[in-house]
OpenMM code with the backbone's topology and positions (N, CA, C; nanometers):
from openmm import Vec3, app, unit

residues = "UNK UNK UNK UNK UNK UNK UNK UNK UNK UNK UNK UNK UNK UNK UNK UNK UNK UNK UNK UNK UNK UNK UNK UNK UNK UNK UNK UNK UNK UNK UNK UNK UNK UNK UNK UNK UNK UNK UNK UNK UNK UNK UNK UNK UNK UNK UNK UNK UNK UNK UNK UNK UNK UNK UNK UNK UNK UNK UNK UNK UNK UNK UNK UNK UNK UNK UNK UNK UNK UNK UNK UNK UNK UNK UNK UNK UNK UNK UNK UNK UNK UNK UNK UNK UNK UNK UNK UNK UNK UNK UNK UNK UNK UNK UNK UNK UNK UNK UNK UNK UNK UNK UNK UNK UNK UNK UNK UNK UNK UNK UNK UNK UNK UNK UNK UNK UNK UNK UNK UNK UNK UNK UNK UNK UNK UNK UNK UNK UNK UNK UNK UNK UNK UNK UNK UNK UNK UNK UNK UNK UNK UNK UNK UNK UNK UNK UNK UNK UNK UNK UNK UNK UNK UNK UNK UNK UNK UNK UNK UNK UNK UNK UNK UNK UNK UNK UNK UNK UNK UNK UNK UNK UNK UNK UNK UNK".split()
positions = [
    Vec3(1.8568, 4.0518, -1.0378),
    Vec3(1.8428, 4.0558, -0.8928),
    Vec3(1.7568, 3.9400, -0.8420),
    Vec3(1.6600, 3.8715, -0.9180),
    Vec3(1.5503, 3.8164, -0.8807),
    Vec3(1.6301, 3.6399, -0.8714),
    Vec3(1.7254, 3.6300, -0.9968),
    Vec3(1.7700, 3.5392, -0.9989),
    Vec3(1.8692, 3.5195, -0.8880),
    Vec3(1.9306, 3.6117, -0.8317),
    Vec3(2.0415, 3.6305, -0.7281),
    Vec3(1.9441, 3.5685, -0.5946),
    Vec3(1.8336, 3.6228, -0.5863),
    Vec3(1.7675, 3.5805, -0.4445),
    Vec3(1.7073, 3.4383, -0.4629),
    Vec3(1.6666, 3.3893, -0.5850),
    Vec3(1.6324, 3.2607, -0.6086),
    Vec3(1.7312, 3.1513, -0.5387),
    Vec3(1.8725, 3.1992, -0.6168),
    Vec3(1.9938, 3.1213, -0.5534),
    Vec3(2.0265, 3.1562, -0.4177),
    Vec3(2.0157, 3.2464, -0.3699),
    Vec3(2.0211, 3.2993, -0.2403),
    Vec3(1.9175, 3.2168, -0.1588),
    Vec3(1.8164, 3.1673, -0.1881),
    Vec3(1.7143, 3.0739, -0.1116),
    Vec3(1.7747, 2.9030, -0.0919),
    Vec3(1.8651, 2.8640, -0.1928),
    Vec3(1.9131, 2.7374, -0.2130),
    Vec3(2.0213, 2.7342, -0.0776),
    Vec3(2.1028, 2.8385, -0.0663),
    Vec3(2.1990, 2.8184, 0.0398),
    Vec3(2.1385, 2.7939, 0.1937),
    Vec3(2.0539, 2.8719, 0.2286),
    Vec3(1.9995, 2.8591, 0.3920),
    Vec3(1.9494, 2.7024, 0.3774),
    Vec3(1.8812, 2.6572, 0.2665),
    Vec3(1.8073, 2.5588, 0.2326),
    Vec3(1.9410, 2.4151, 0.2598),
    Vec3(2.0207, 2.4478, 0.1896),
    Vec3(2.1157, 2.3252, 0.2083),
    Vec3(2.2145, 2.3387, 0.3273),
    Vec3(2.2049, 2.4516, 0.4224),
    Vec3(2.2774, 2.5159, 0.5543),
    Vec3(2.1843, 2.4191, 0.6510),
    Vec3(2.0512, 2.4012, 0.5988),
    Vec3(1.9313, 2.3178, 0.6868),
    Vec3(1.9374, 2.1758, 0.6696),
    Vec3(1.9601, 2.1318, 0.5555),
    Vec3(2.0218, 2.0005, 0.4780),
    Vec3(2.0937, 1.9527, 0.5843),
    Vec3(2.2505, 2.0034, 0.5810),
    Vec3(2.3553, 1.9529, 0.6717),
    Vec3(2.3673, 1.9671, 0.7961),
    Vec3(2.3039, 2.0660, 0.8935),
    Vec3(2.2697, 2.0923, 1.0023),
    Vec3(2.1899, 1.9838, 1.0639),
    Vec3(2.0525, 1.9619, 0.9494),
    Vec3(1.9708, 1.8871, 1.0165),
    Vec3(2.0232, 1.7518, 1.0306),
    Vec3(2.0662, 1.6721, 0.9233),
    Vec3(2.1614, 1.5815, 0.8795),
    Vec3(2.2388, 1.5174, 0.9740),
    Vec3(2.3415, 1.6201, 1.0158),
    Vec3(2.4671, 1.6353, 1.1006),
    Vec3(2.4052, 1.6140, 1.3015),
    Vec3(2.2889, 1.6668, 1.2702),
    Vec3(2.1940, 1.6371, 1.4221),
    Vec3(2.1540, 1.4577, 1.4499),
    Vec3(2.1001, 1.4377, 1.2823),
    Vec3(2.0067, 1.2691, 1.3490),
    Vec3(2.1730, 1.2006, 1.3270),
    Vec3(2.2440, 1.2545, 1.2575),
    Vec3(2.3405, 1.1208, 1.2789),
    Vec3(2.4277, 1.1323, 1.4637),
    Vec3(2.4251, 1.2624, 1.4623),
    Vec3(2.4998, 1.2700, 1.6048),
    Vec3(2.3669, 1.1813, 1.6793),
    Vec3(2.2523, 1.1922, 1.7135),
    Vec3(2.1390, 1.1362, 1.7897),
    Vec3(2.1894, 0.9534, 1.7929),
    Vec3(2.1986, 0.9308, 1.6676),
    Vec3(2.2535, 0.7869, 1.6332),
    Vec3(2.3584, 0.7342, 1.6699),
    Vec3(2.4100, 0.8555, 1.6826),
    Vec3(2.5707, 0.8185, 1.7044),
    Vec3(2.5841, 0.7765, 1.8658),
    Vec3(2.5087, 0.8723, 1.9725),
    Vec3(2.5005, 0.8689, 2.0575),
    Vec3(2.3979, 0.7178, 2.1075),
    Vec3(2.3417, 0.7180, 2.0623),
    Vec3(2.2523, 0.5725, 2.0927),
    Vec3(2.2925, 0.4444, 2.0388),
    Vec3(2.3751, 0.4661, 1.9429),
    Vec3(2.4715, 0.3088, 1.8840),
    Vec3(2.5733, 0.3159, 1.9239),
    Vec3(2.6919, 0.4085, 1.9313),
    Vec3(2.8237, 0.3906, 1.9704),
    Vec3(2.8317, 0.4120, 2.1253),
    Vec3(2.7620, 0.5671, 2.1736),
    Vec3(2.7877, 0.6035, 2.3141),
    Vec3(2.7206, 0.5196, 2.3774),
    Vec3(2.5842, 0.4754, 2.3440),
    Vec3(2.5207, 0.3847, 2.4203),
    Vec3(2.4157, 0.4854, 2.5089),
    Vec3(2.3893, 0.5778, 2.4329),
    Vec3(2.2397, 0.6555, 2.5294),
    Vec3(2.1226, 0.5835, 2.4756),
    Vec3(2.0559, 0.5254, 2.5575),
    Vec3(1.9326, 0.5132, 2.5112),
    Vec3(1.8273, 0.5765, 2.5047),
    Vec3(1.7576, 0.6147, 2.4063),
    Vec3(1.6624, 0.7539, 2.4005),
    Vec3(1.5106, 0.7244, 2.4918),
    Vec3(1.4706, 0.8076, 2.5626),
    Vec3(1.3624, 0.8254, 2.6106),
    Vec3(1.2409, 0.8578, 2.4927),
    Vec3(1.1373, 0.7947, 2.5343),
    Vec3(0.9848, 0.8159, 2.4224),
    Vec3(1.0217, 0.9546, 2.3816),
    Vec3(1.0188, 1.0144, 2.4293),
    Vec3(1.0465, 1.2013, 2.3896),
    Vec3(1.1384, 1.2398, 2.3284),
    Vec3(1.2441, 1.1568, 2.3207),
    Vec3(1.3906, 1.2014, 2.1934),
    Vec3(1.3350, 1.0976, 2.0694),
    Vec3(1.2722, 0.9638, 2.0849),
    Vec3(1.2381, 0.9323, 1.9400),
    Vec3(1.1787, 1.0363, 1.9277),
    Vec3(1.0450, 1.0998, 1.9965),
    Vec3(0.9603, 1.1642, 1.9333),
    Vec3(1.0268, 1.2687, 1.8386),
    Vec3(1.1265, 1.3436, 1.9415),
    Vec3(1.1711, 1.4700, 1.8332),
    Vec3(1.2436, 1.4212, 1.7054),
    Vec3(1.2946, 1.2974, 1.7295),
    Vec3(1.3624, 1.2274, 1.5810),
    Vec3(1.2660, 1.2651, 1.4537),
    Vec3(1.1229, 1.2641, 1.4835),
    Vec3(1.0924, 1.2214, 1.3486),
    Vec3(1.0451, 1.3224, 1.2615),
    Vec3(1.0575, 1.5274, 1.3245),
    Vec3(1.0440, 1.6351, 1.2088),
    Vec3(1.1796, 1.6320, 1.1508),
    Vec3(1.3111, 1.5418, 1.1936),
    Vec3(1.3920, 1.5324, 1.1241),
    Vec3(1.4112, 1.4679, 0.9536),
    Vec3(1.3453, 1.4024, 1.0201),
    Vec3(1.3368, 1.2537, 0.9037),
    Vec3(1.1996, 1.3410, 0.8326),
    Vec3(1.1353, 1.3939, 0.8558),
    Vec3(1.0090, 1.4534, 0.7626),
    Vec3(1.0384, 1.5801, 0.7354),
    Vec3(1.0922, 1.6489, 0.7703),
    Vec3(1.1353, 1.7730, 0.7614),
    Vec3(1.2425, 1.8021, 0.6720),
    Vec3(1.3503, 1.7150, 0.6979),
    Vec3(1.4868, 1.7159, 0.5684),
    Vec3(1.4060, 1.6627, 0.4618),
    Vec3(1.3555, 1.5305, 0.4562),
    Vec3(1.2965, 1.4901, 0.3352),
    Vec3(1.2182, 1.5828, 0.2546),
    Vec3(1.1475, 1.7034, 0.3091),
    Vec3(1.0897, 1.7886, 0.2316),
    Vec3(1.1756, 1.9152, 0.2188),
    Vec3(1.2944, 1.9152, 0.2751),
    Vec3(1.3858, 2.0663, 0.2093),
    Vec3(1.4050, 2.0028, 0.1131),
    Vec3(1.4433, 1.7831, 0.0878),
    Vec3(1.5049, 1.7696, -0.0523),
    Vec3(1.3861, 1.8086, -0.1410),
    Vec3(1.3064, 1.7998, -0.1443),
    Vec3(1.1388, 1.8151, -0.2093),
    Vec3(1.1912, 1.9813, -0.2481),
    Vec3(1.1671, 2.0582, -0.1631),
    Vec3(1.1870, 2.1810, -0.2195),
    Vec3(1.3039, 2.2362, -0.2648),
    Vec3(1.4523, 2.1858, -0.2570),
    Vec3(1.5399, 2.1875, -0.3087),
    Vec3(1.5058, 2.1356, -0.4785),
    Vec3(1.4504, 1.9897, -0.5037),
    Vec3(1.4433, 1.9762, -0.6267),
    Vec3(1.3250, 2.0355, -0.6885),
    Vec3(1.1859, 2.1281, -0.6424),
    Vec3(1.1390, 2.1996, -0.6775),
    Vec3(1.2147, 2.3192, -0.7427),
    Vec3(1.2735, 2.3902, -0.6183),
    Vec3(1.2930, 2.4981, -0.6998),
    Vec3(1.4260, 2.4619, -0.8064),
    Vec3(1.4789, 2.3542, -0.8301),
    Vec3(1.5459, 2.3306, -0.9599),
    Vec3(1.4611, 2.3334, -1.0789),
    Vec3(1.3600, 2.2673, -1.0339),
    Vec3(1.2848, 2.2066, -1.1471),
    Vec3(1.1493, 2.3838, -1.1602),
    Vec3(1.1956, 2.4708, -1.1035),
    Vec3(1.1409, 2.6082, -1.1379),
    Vec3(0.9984, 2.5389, -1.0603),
    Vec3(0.9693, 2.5394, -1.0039),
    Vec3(0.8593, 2.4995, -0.9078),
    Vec3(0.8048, 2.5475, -0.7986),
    Vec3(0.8404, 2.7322, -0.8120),
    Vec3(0.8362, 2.8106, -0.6591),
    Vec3(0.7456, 2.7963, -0.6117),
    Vec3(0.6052, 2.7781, -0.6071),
    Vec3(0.4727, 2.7477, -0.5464),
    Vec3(0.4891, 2.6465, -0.4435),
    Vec3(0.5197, 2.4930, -0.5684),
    Vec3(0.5519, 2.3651, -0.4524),
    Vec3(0.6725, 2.4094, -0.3342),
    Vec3(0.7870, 2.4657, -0.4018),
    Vec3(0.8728, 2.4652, -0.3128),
    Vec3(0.8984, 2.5682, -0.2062),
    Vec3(0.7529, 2.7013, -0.1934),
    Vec3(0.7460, 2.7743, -0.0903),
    Vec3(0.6254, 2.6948, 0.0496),
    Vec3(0.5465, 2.5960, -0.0598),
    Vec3(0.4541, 2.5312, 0.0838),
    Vec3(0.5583, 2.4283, 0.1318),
    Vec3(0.6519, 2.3594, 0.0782),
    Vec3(0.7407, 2.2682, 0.1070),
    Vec3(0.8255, 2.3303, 0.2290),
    Vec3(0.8886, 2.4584, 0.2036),
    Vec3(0.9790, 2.4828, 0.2828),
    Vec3(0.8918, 2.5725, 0.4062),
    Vec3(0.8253, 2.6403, 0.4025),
    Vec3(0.6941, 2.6635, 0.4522),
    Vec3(0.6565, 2.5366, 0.5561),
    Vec3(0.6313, 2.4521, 0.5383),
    Vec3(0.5993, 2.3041, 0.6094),
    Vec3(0.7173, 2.2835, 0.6702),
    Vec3(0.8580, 2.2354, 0.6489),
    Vec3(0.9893, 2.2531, 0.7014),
    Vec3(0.9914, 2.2869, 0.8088),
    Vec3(0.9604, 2.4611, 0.8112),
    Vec3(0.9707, 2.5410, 0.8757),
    Vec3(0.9000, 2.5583, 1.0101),
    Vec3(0.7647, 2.4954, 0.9933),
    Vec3(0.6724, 2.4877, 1.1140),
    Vec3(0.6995, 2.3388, 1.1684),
    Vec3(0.7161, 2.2445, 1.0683),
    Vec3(0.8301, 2.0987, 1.1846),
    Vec3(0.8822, 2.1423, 1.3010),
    Vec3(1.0163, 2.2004, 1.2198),
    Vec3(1.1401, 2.2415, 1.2790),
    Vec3(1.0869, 2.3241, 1.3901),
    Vec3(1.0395, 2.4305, 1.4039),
    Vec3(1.0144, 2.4987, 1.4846),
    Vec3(0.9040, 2.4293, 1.6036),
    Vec3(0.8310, 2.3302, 1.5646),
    Vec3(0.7368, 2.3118, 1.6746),
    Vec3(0.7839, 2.2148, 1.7456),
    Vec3(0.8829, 2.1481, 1.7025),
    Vec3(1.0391, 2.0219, 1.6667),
    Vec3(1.1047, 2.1076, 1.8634),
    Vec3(1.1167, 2.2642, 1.8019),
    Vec3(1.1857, 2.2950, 1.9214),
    Vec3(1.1409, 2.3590, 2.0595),
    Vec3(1.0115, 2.3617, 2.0136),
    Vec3(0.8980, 2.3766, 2.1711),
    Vec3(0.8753, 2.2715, 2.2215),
    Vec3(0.8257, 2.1339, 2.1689),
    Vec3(0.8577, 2.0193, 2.2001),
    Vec3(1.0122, 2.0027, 2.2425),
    Vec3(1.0873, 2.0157, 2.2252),
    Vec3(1.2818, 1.9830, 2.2899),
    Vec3(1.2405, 2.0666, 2.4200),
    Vec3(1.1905, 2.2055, 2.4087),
    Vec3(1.2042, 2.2891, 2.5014),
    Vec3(1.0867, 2.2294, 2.6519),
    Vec3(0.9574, 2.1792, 2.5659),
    Vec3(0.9196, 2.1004, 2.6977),
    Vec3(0.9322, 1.9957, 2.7730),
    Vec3(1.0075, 1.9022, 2.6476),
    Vec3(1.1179, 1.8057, 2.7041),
    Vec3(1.2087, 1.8427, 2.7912),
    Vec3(1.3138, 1.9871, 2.7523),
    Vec3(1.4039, 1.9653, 2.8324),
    Vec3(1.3482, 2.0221, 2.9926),
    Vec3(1.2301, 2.0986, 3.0268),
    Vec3(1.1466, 2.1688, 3.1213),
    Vec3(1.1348, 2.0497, 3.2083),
    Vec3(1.0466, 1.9391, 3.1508),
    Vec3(1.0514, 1.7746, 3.2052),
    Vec3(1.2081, 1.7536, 3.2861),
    Vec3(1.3130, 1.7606, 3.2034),
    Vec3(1.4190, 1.6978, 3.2925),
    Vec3(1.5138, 1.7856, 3.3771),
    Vec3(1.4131, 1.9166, 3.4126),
    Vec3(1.4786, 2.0413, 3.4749),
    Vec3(1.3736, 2.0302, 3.6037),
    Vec3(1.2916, 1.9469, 3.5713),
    Vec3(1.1265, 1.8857, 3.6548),
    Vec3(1.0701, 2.0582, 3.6933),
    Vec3(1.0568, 2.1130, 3.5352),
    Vec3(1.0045, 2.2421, 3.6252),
    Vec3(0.8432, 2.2225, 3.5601),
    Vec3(0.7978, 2.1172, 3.4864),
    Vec3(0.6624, 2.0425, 3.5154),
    Vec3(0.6676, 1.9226, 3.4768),
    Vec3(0.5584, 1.8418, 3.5280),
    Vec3(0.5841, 1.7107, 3.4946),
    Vec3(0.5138, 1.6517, 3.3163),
    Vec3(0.5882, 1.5529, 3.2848),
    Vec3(0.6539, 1.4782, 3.1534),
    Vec3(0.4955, 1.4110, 3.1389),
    Vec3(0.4964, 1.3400, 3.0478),
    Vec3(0.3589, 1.2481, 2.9704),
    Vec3(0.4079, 1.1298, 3.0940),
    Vec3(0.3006, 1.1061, 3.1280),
    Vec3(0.2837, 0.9440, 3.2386),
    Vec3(0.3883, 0.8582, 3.1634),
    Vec3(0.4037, 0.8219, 3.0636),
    Vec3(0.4209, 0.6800, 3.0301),
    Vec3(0.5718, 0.7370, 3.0258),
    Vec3(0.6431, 0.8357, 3.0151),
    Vec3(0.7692, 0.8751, 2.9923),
    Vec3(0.8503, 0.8959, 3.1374),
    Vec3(0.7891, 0.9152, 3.2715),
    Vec3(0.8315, 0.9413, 3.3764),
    Vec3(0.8761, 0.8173, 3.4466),
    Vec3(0.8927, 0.7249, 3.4069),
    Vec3(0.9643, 0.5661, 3.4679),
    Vec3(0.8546, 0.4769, 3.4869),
    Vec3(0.7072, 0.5113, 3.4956),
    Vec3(0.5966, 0.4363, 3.5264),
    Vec3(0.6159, 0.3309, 3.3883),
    Vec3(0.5979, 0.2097, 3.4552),
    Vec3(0.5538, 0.1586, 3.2802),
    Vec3(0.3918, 0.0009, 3.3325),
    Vec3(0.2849, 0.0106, 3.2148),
    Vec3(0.1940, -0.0693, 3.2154),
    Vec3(0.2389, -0.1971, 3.2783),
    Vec3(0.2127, -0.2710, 3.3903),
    Vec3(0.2852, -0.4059, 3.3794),
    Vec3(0.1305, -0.5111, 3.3967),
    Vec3(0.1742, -0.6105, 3.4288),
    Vec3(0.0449, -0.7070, 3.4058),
    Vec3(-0.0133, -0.7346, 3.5136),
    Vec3(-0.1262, -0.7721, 3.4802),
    Vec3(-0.2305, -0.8148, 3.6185),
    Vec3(-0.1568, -0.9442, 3.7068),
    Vec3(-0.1669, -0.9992, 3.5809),
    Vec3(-0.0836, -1.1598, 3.7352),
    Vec3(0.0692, -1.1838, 3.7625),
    Vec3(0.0693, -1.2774, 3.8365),
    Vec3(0.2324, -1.2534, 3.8655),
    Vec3(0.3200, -1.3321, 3.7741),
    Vec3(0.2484, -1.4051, 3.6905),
    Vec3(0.3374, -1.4926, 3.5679),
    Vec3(0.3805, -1.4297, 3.4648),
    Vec3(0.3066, -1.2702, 3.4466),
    Vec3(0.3625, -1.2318, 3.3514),
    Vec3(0.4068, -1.1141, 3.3409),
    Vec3(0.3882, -1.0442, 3.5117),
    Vec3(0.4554, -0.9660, 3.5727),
    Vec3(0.6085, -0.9982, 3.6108),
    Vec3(0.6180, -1.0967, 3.6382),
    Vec3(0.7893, -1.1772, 3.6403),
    Vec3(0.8428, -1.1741, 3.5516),
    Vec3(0.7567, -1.1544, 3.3665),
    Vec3(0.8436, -1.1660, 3.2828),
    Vec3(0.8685, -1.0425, 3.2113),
    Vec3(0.7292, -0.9810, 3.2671),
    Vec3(0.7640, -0.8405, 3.1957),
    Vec3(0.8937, -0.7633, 3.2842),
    Vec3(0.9109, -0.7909, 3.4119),
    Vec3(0.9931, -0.7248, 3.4966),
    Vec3(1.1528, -0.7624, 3.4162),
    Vec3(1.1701, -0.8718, 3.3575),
    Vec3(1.2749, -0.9245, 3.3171),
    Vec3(1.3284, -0.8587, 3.1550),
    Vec3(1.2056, -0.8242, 3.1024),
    Vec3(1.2360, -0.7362, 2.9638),
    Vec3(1.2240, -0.6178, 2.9850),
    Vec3(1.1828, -0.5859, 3.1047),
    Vec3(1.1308, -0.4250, 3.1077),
    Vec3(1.2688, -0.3604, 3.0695),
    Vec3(1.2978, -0.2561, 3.0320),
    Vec3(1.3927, -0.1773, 3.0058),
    Vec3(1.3106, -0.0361, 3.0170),
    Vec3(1.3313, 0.0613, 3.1165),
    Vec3(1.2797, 0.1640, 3.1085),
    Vec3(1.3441, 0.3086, 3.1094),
    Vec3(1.2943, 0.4108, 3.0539),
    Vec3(1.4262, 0.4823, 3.0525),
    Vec3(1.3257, 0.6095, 3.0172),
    Vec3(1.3969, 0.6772, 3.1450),
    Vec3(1.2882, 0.8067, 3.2034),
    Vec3(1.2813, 0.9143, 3.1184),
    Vec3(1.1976, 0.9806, 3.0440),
    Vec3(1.2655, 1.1220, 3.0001),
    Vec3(1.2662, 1.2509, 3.0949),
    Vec3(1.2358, 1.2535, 3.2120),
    Vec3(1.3178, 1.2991, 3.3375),
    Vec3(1.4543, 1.3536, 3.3801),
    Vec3(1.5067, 1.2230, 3.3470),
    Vec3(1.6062, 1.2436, 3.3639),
    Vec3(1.7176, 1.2433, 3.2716),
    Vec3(1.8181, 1.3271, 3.2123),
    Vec3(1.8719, 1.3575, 3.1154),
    Vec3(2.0196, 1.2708, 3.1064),
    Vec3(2.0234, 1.1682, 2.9758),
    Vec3(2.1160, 1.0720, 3.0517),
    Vec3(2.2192, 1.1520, 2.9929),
    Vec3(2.2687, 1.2543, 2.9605),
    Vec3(2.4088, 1.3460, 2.9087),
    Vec3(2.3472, 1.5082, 2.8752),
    Vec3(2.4909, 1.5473, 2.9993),
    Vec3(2.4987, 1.7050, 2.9316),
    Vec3(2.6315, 1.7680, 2.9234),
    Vec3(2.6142, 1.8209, 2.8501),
    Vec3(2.7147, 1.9113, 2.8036),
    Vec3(2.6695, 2.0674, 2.8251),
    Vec3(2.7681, 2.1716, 2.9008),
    Vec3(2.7839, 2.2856, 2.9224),
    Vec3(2.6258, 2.3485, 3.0026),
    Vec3(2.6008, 2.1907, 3.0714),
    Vec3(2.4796, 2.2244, 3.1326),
    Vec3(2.3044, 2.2070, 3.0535),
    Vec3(2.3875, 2.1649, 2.9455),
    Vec3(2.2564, 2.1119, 2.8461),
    Vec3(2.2144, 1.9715, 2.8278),
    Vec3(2.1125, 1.9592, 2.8190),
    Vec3(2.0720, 1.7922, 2.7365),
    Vec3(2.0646, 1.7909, 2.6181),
    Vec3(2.0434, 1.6615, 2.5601),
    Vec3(2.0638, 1.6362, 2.4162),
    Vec3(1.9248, 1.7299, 2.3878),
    Vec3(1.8401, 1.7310, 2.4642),
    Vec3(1.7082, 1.7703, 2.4433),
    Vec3(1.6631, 1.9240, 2.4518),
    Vec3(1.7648, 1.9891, 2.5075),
    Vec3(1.8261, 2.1175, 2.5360),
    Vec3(1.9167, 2.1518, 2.4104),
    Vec3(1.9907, 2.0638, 2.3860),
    Vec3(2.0575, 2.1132, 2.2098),
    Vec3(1.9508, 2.1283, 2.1291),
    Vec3(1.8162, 2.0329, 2.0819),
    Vec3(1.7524, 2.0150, 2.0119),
    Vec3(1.7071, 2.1218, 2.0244),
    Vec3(1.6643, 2.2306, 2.1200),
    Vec3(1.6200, 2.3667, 2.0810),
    Vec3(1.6637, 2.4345, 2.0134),
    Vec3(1.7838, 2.4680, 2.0461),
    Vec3(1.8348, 2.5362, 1.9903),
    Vec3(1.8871, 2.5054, 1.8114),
    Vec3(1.8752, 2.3635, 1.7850),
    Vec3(1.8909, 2.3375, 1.6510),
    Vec3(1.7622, 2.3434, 1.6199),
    Vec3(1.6870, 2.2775, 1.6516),
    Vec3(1.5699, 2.3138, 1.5937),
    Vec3(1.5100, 2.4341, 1.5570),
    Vec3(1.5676, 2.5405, 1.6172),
    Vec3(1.4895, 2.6342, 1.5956),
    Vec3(1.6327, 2.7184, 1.5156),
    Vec3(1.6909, 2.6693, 1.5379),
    Vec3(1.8155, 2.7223, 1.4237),
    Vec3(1.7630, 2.6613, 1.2041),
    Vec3(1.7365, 2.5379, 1.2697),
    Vec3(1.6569, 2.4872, 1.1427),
    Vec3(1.5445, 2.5996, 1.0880),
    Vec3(1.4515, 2.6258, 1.1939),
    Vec3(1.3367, 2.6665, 1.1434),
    Vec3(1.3523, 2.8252, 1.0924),
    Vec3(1.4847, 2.8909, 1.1383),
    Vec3(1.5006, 3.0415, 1.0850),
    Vec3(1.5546, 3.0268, 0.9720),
    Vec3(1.6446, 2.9221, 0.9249),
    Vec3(1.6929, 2.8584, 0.8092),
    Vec3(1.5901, 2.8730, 0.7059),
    Vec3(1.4936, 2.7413, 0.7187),
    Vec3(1.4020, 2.7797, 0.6199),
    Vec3(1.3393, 2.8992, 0.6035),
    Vec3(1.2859, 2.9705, 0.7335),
    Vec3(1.2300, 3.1035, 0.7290),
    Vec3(1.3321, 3.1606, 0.6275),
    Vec3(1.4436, 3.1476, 0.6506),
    Vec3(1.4827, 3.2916, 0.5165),
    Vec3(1.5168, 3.2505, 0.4317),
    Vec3(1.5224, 3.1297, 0.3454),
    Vec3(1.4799, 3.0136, 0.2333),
    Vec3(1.3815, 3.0893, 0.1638),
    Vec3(1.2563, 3.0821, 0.2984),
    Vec3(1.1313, 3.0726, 0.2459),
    Vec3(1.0593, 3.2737, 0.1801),
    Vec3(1.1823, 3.3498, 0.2746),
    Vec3(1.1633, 3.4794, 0.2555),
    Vec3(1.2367, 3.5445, 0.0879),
    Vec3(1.3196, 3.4582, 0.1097),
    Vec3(1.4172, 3.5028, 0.0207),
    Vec3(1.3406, 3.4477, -0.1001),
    Vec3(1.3297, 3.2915, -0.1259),
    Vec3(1.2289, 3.2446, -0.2426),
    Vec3(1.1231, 3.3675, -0.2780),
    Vec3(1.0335, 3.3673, -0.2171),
    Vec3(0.9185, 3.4675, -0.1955),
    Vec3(0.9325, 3.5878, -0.2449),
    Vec3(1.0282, 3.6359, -0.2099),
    Vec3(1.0526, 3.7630, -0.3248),
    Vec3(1.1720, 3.7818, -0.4799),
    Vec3(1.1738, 3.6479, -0.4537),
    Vec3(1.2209, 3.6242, -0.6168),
    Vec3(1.1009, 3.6574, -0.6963),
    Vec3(0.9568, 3.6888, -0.7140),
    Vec3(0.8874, 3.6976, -0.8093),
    Vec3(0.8818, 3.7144, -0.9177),
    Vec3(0.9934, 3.7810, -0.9328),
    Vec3(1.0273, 3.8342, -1.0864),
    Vec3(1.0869, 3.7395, -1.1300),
    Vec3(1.1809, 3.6394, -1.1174),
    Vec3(1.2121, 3.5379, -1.2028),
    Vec3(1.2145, 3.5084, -1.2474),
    Vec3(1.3104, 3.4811, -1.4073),
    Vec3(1.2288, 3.4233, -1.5358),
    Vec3(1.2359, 3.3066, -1.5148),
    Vec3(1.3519, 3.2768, -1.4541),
    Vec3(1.3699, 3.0919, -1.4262),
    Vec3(1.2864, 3.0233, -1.3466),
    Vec3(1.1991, 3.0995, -1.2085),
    Vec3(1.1295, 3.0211, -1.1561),
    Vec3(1.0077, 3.0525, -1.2062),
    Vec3(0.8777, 2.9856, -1.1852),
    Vec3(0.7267, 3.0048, -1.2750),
    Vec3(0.6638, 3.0656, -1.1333),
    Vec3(0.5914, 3.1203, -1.1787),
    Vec3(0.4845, 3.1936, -1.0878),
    Vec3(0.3668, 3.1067, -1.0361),
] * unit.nanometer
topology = app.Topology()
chain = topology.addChain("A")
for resn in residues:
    res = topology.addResidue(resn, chain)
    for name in ("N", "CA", "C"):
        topology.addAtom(name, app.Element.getBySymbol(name[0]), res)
């Protein structure tokens, strides 16, 4: 039985793999092919992706390598990314619903220069791009409005990874 839930922890684990996966490339996809350019607040949520998958692979090759300790703080860690991944999306998407206001530097304001020589040139590179305002939705959502809901689809993922690992105890294959 113990071994059944061990393997039973690998599936939600690689359900989080391709989910999460299947999210930064759509993000990419949308900013290289569609041409969205991301607001400070969508890199931001980019990066429990990129730290967060990198440690399901961590605890994926833990618990191969019988490593349940490492690979319950691993997925454990995952888990609080992902999830804080989607209160952040959720106050992002609050920002572009303007039901409060966004970080200064994200609302279209941007630093420009004291004199006018290099205020002329910053005006000429400026590229600014509000997280306010939501440059695509779908079914009434933003990209930043999906991210909740994946994100926090991620983070129940690991949660029952991390539940299911956890009471493998008996295990001969994994070490205590």
């Amino acid at each position: 039985m113990a071994e059944n839930q061990t393997n039973s922890a690998i599936f939600p684990l690689a359900a989080a793999l391709v989910l999460g996966t299947a999210t930064i490339a759509g993000a990419w996809f949308f900013q290289l092919v569609i041409g969205l350019v991301p607001c400070p607040m969508c890199f931001n949520q980019r990066w429990p992706y990129y730290i967060g998958l990198s440690i399901v692979l961590i605890a994926l090759w833990m618990i191969k390598n019988s490593n349940r300790n490492i690979a319950l703080v691993c997925i454990a860690a995952a888990a609080v990314l992902f999830f804080g991944n989607g209160v952040y999306a959720a106050y992002h998407s609050g920002v572009e619903w303007r039901l409060w206001a966004g970080p200064a530097g994200c609302s279209g304001g941007q630093d420009l220069s004291a004199s006018v020589g290099n205020l002329l040139a910053d005006l000429k590179t400026a590229k600014v791009v509000s997280c306010v305002d939501a440059a695509w939705r779908f079914l009434g959502l933003s990209l930043a409005g999906y991210n909740v809901i994946i994100s926090t689809v991620l983070g129940i993922l690991c949660g029952v990874a991390f539940f299911r690992l956890k009471n493998s105890q008996g295990s001969s294959s994994i070490s205590q």
